[in-house]
C-alpha positions as CSV (number, residue, x, y, z in Angstrom):
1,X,0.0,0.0,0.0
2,X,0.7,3.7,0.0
3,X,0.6,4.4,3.9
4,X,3.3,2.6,5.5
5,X,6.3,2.4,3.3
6,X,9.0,-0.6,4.3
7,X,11.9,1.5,6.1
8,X,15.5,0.3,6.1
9,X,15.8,0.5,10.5
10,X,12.4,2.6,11.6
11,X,13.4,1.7,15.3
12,X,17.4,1.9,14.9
13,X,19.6,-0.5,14.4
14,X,20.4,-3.6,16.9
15,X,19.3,-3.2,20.5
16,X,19.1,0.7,19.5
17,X,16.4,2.2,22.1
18,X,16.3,-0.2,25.0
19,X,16.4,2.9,27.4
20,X,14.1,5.1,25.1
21,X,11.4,3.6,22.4
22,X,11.7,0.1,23.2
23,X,11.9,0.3,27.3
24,X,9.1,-1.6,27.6
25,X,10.0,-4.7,25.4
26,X,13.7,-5.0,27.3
27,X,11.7,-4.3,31.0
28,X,9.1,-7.3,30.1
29,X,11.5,-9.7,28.2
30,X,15.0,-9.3,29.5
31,X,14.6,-7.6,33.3
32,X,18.4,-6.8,34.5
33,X,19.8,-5.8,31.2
34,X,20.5,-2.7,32.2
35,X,22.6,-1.6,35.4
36,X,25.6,-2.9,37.1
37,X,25.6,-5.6,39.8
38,X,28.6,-6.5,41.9
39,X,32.5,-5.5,41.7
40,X,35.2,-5.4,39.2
41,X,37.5,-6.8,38.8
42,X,40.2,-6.5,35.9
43,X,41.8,-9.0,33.9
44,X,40.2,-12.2,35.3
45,X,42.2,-15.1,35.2
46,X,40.1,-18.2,35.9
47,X,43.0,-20.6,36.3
48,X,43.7,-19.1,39.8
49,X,40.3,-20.4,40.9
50,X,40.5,-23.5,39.8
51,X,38.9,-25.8,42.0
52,X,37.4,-29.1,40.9
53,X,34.7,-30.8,43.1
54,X,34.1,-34.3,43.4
55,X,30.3,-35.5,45.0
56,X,30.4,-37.7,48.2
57,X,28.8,-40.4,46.5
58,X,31.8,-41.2,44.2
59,X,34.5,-40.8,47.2
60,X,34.4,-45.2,47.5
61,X,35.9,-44.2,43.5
62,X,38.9,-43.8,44.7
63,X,40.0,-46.5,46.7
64,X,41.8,-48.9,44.7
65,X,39.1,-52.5,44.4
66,X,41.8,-54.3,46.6
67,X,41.5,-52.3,49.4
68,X,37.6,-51.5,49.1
69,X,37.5,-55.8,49.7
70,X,39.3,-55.7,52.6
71,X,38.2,-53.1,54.0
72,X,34.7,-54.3,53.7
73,X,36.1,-57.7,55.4
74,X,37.5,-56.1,58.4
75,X,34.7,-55.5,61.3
76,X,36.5,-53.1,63.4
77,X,35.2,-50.0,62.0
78,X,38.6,-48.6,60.2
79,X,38.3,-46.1,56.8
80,X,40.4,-45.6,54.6
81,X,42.9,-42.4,54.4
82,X,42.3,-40.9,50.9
83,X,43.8,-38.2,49.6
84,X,41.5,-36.5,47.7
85,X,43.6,-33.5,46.4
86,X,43.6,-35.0,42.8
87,X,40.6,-36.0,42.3
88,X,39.2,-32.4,44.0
């Protein structure tokens, strides 16, 4: 038709107007887009907090099958010392 002609970008380009024309689309659809939330911190490096965890339920993992056996056989109430630093 004649009224509404196609327009390259009528509402800007991209995520133009989230603060302005479109405030009520980001608001509704994407709360927390805009703002800041907790602290800085420059040049991240993630290998410093790397810190594997491993679930209680897979701790018996680690002891070798030998020593799960005889452990199991013994009635006296000893555990076995693991060290769990590799595994996490």
């Amino acid at each position: 038709g004649r009224v509404g002609k196609h327009r390259k970008h009528p509402g800007g380009r991209g995520n133009a107007g989230g603060q302005h024309h479109h405030r009520i689309n980001m608001d509704k659809y994407h709360p927390g887009y805009f703002g800041k939330v907790g602290m800085r911190y420059f040049h991240k490096t993630r290998n410093q907090y790397y810190c594997p965890i491993i679930n209680l339920d897979k701790l018996w993992t680690l002891v070798p099958e030998k020593i799960r056996k005889e452990l199991a056989e013994k009635k006296d109430g000893t555990a076995p010392v693991l060290d769990v630093t590799r595994a996490g």
